[in-house]
N, C-alpha and C positions, 0 to 999 in steps of 0.2 A: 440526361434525364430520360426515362421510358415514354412511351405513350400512355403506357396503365397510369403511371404516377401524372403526367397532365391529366389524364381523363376525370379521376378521383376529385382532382383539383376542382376541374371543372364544372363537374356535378353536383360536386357539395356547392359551391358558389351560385349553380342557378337553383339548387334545392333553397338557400340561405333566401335568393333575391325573389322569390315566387310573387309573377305578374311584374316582375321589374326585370331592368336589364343589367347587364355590368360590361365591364372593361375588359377585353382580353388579358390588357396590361397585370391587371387583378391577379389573377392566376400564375402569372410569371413570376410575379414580385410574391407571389406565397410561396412558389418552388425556390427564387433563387433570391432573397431580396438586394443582394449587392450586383449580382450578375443577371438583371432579368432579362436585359434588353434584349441578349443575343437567343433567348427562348421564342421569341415573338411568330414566328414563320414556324415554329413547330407546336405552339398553342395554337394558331387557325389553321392549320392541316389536321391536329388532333379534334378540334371542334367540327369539321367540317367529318372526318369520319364518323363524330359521335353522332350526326342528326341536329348539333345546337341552332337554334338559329339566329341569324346573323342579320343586323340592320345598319341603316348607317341612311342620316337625316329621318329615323323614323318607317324606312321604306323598307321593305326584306330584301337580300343583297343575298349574292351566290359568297360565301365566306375565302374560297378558292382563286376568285379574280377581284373581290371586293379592293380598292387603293384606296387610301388613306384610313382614318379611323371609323371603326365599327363598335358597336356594341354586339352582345350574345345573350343567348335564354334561352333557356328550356321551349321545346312547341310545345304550345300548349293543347290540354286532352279537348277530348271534344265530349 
């Protein structure tokens, strides 16, 4: 799977979620939905180049060292 084709992924998902968040998971299972799991480490390296940003309990989290489950979104404009 490329990075361009995560990103696409990715974007359209926080463009769909606007003011909400989603699941990395999300984005896997749109690329691969039989084979997501092993995409997982290469959606939050792709998110984490796009700028998404990344929460987890509600807090913003570095998406790069973030362990266990996160959520993603678009930053929002000012």
């Amino acid at each position: 799977m490329t990075d361009a084709a995560i990103a696409a992924v990715l974007h359209a998902l926080a463009a769909e979620r606007t003011g909400r968040t989603f699941c990395p998971s999300e984005a896997a299972r749109r690329l691969a939905p039989d084979e997501w799991r092993p995409l997982m480490d290469d959606v939050r390296r792709v998110a984490a180049a796009e700028g998404l940003r990344a929460t987890q309990g509600g807090a913003v989290v570095d998406v790069r060292t973030a362990r266990g489950p996160i959520r993603l979104s678009a930053v929002p404009r000012l």
